[in-house]
C-alpha positions in Angstrom: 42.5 5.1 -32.7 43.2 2.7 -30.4 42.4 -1.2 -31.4 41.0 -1.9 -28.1 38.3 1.2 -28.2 37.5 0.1 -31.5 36.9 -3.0 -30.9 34.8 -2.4 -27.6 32.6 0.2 -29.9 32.1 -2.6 -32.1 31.2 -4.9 -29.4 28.6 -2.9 -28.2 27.0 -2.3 -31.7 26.9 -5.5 -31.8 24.9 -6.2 -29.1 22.3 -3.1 -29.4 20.2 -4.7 -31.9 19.6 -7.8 -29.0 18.8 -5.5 -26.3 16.2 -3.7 -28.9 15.1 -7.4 -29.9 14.5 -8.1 -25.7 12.9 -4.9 -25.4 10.2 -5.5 -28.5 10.2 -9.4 -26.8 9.1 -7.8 -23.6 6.6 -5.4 -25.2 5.2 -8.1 -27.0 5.0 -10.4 -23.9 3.1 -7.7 -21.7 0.6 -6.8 -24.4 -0.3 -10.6 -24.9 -0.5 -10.8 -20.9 -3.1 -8.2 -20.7 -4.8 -9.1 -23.8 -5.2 -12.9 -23.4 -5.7 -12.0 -19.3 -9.0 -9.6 -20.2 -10.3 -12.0 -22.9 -10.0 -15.1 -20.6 -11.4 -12.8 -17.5 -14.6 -12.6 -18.8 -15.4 -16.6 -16.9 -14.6 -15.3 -13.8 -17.8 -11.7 -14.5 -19.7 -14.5 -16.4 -21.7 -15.7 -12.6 -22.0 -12.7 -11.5 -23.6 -11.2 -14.7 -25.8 -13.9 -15.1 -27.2 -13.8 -11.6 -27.8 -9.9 -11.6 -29.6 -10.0 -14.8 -31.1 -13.8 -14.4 -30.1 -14.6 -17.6 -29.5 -18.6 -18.4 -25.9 -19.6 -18.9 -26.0 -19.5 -22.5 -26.9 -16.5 -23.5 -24.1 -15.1 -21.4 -21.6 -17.5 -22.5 -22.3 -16.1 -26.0 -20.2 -13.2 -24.7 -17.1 -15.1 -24.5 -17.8 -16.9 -27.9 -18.0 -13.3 -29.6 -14.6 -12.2 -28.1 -12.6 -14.7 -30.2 -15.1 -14.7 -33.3 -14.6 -10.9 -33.4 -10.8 -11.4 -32.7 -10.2 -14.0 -35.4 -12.7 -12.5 -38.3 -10.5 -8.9 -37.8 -7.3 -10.6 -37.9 -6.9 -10.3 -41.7 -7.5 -6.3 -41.6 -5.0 -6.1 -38.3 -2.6 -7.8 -40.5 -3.5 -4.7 -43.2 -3.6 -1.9 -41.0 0.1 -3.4 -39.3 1.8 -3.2 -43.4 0.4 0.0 -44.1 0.5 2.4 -40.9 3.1 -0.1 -38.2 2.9 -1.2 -34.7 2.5 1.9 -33.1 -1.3 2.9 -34.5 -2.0 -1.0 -34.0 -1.6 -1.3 -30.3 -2.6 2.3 -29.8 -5.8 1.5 -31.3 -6.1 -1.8 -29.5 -5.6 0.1 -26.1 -8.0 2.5 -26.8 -10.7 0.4 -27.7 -10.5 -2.1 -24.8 -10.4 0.9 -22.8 -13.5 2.5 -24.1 -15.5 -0.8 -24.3 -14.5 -1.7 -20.8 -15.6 1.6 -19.6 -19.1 1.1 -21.7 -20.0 -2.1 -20.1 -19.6 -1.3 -16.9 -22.8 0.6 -17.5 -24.1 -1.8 -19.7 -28.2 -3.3 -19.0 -28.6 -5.1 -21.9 -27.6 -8.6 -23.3 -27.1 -6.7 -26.3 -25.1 -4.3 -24.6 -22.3 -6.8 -23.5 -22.5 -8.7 -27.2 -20.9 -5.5 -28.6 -19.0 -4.3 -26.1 -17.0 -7.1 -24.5 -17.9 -9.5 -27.1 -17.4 -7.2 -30.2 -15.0 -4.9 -29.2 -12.9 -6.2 -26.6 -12.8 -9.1 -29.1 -11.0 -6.8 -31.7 -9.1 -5.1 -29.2 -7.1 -8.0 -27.8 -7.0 -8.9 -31.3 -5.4 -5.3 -32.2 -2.3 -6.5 -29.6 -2.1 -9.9 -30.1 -0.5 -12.3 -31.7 -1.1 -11.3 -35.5 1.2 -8.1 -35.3 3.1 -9.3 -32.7 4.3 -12.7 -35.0 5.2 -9.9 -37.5 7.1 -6.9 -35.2 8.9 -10.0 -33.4 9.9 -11.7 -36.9 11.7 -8.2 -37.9 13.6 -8.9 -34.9 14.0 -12.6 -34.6 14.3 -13.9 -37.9 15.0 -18.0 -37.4 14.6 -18.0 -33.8 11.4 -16.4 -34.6 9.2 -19.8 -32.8 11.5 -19.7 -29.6 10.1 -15.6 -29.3 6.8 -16.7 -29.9 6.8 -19.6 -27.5 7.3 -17.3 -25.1 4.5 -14.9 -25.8 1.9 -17.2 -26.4 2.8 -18.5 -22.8 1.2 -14.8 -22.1 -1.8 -16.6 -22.2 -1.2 -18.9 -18.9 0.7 -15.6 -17.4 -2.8 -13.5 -17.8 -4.7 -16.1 -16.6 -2.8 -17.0 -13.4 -2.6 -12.9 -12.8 -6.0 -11.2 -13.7 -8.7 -14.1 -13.0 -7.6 -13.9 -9.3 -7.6 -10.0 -9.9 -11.3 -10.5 -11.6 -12.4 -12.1 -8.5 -10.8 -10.0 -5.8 -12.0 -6.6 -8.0 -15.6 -8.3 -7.5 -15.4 -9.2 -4.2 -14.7 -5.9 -3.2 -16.2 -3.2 -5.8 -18.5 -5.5 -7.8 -18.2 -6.4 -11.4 -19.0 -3.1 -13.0 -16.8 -1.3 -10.5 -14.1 -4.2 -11.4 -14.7 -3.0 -15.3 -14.2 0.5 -14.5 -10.9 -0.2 -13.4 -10.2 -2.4 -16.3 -10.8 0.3 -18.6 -9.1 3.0 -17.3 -6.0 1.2 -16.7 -5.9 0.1 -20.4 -6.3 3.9 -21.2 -3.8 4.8 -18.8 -1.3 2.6 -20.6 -1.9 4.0 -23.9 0.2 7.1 -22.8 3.4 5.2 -22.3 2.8 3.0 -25.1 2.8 6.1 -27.3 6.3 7.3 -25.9 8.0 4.3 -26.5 10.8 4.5 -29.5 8.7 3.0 -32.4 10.6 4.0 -35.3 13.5 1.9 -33.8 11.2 -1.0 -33.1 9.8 -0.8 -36.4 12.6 -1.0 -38.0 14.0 -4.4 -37.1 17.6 -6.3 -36.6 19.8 -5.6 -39.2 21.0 -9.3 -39.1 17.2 -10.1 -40.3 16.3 -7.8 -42.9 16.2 -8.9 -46.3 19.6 -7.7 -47.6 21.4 -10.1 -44.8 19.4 -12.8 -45.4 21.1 -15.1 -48.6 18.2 -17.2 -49.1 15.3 -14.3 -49.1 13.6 -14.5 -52.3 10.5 -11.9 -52.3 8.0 -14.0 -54.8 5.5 -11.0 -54.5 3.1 -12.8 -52.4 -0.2 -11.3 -52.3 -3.3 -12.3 -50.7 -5.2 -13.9 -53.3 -1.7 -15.9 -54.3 -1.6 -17.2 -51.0 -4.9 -18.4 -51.1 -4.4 -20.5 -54.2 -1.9 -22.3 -52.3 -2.7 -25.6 -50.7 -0.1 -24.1 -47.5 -2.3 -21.7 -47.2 -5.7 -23.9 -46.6 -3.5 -26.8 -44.7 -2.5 -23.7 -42.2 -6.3 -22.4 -41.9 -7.3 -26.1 -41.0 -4.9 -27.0 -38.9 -5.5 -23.6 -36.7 -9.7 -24.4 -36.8 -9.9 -27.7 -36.0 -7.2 -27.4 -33.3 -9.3 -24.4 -32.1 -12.6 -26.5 -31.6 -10.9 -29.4 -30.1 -8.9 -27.5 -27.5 -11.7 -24.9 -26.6 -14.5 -27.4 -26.7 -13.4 -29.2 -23.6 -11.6 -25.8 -21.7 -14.3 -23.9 -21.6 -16.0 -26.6 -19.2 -13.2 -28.2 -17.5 -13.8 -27.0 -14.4 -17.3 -28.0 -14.5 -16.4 -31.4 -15.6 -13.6 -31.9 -12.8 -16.7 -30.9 -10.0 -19.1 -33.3 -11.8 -16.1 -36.1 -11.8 -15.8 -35.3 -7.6 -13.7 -33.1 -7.0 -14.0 -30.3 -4.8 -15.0 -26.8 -7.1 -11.6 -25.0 -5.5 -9.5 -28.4 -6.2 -11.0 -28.0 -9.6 -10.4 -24.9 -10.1 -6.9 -24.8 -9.0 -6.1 -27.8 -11.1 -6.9 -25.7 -13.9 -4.9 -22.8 -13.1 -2.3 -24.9 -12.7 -2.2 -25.2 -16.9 -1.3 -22.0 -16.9 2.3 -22.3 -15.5 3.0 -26.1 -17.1 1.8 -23.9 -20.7 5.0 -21.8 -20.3 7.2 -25.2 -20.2 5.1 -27.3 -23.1 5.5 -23.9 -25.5 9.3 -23.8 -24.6 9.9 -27.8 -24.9 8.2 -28.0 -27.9 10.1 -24.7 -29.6 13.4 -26.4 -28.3 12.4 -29.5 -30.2 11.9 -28.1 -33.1 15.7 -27.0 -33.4 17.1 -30.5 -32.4 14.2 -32.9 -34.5 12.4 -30.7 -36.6 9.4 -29.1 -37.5 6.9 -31.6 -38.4 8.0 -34.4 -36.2 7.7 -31.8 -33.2 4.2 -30.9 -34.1 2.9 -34.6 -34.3 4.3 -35.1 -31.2 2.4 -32.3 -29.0 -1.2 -33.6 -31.2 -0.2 -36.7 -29.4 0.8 -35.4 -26.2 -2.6 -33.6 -26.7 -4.6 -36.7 -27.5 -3.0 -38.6 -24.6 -4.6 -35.7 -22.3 -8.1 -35.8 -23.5 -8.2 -39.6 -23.2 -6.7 -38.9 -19.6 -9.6 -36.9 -19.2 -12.0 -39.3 -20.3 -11.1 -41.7 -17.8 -11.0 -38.8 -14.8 -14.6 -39.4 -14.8 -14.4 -43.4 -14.2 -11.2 -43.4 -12.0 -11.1 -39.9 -10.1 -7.8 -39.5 -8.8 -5.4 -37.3 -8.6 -2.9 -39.1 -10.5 -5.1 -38.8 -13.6 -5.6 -35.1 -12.8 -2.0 -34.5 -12.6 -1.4 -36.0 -16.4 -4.1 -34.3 -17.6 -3.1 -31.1 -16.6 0.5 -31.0 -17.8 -0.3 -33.4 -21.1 -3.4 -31.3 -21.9 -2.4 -27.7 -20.2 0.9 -27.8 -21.4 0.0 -28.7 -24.8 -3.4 -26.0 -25.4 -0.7 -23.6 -27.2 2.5 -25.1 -28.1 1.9 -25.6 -31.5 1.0 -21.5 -32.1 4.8 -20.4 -32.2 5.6 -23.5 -34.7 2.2 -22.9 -37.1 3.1 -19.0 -36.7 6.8 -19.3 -38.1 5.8 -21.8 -40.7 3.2 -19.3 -42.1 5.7 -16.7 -41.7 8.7 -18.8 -43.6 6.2 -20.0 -46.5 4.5 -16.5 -47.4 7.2 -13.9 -46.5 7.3 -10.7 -48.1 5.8 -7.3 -48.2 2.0 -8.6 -47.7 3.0 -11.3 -44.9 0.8 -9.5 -42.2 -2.6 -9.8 -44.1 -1.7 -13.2 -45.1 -1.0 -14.4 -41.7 -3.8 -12.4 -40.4 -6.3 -14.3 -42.7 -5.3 -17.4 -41.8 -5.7 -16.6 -38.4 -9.5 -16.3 -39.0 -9.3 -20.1 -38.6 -8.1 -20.0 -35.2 -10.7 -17.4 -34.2 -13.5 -19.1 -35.5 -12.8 -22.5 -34.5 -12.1 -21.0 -30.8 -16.0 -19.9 -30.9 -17.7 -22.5 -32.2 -15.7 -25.3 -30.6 -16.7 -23.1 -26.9 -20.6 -22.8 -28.0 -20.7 -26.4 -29.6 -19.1 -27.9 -26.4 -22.1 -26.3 -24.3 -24.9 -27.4 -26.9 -23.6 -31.0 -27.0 -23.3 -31.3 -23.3 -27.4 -29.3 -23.4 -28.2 -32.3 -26.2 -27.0 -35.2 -24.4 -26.1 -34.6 -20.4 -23.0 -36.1 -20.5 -19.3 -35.4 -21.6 -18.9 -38.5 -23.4 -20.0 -37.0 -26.8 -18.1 -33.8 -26.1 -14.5 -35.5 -25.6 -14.9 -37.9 -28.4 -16.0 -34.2 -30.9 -12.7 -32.8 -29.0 -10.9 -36.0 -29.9 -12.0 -35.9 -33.6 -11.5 -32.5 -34.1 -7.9 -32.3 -33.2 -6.8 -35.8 -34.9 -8.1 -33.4 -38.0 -6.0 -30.6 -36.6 -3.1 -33.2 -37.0 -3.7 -34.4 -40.4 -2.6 -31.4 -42.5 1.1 -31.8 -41.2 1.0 -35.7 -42.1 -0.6 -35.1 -46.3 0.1 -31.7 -47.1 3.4 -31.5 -49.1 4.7 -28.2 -48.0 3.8 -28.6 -44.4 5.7 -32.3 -44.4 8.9 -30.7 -45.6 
């Protein structure tokens, strides 16, 4: 045979199991965009809803709370149903449902009505093709350069906002909201029939430079769910994720607001805040990259405090409205909302791999989930209780300095 064949044969072996890994990367990056992009959709129908049912604001805004409460209390059971039956039936699932409950709610009357269906269910559906199974298809693929692929999946999030909130509004403009939801849904159920033909058992199957026979230092200590929990990794991780949660989605969720209140026109507002979506992409990918060259827990303390520096930005927005201060608060704040998820993800992935690492991960993801709602529905009350931000950046403040803390005392978080 000749040397040269052989070695071009081997050469392009070699490089199959990247092109897979892209493929899955890409996969993973489109199901966040339209996941993340539905969820976060739901502030541009919220208006609309409101006035043509005259409900007040917050009894509609309990809508978007449900969509991450439902997302993070399911995570644990995704993280099950991704061991025992794979990718495939997860983001099948996830389709479907979204599909279906979009489809519902466009005929919906009720307050009730919307609770279940785009609270409940389109809740658990973005949380069926999210980041739980995606951390764990992408880490079969990825392996150490698992928080540079997940960096650029949770930028999805700034992706689906910049693409389907204008969509929201233009889809309302012309068909109104429940026309805009019946296109929602069936275009989630029309993209169940590709998802289906795609190659799964090849995707499922991972890099064969990252499974656990290549891998020198995999030790498998049988990690189970009620192990994990016994572990003080475990807890530090489910803080961190809440009380990050609250502190970023107390203030987001009425940023906007806040920036019209401060002076600024509602579209300069508004467009200031769209602009987090695109700095998001380069905070997740800065922050990734400085993992590799100063480590882990140095590069997480540092986006807290590129976080804090933002909110206190924002505090003084509403003293000295310019657009300087606007500017520094979008890229400290904006670029900093997400950048720790790829970092927390591969810690939680490192610390409790094994056979059970989906439910594992997906139960600590409950933390995010839950602190995402009640930071967004505390936000409102406090600014109801007192009329003014003040309170509500200094709760923000607090609750991530105590997002910070676990990576400055917990032992296994500070290695």
């Amino acid at each position: 045979m000749d040397p040269n064949a052989a070695s071009q044969s081997a050469a392009t072996q070699a490089l199959k199991p990247q092109r897979v890994a892209l493929k899955v990367l890409a996969l993973c990056f489109a199901l966040s965009v339209i996941g993340r992009g539905l969820g976060e959709s739901f502030t541009v129908f919220l208006k609309p809803i409101s006035e043509n049912f005259g409900w007040d604001r917050a009894q509609v805004v309990s809508v978007y709370s449900l969509i991450w409460l439902a997302g993070g209390l399911t995570a644990p059971l995704i993280g099950r149903l991704f061991d025992h039956s794979g990718p495939r039936a997860v983001y099948s699932i996830g389709l479907l449902l979204l599909g279906g409950s979009f489809l519902i709610a466009s005929h919906a009357q009720y307050l009730w009505q919307f609770q279940l269906s785009i609270g409940l269910c389109v809740g658990i559906g973005i949380a069926l093709i999210g980041n739980v199974p995606n951390s764990i298809l992408l880490g079969r693929w990825f392996g150490p350069r698992l928080p540079t692929a997940m960096a650029v999946v949770y930028s999805a999030t700034g992706t689906g906002v910049l693409l389907l909130l204008p969509a929201s509004q233009l889809l309302i403009d012309h068909i109104g909201w429940r026309g805009a939801y019946q296109v929602f849904g069936g275009i989630a159920l029309f993209l169940l029939v590709p998802l289906l033909l795609l190659p799964w058992r090849l995707f499922s199957t991972g890099s064969p430079h990252v499974v656990k026979k290549t891998d020198p230092d995999f030790v498998d200590e049988g990690w189970t769910l009620f192990t994990a929990m016994r572990h003080h990794a475990f807890w530090a991780l489910f803080a961190t994720f809440f009380f990050t949660a609250i502190g970023m989605y107390a203030i987001s969720a009425q940023i906007v607001a806040y920036l019209i209140d401060a002076g600024f026109p509602p579209l300069q507002a508004a467009t200031a805040w769209g602009f987090s979506g695109v700095v998001l992409l380069f905070g997740m990918l800065g922050i990734t990259s400085l993992d590799g060259i100063i480590g882990r827990r140095p590069s997480v303390l540092f986006s807290y405090a590129v976080s804090i520096i933002g909110i206190i930005q924002l505090w003084l927005i509403q003293r000295y409205p310019n657009y300087w201060l606007l500017t520094g608060f979008v890229i400290c704040f904006g670029s900093m909302i997400g950048s720790r998820g790829p970092l927390l993800t591969a810690t939680a992935m490192k610390i409790f791999r094994g056979e059970r690492v989906g439910t594992i991960y997906g139960t600590i993801s409950i933390g995010s989930g839950l602190g995402s709602a009640f930071g967004s529905w505390s936000g409102g009350l406090i600014h109801d209780w007192t009329h003014s931000y003040n309170p509500l950046i200094v709760f923000s403040l607090v609750a991530v300095v105590l997002g910070m803390l676990p990576f400055l005392l917990v032992p296994a978080l500070r290695r």
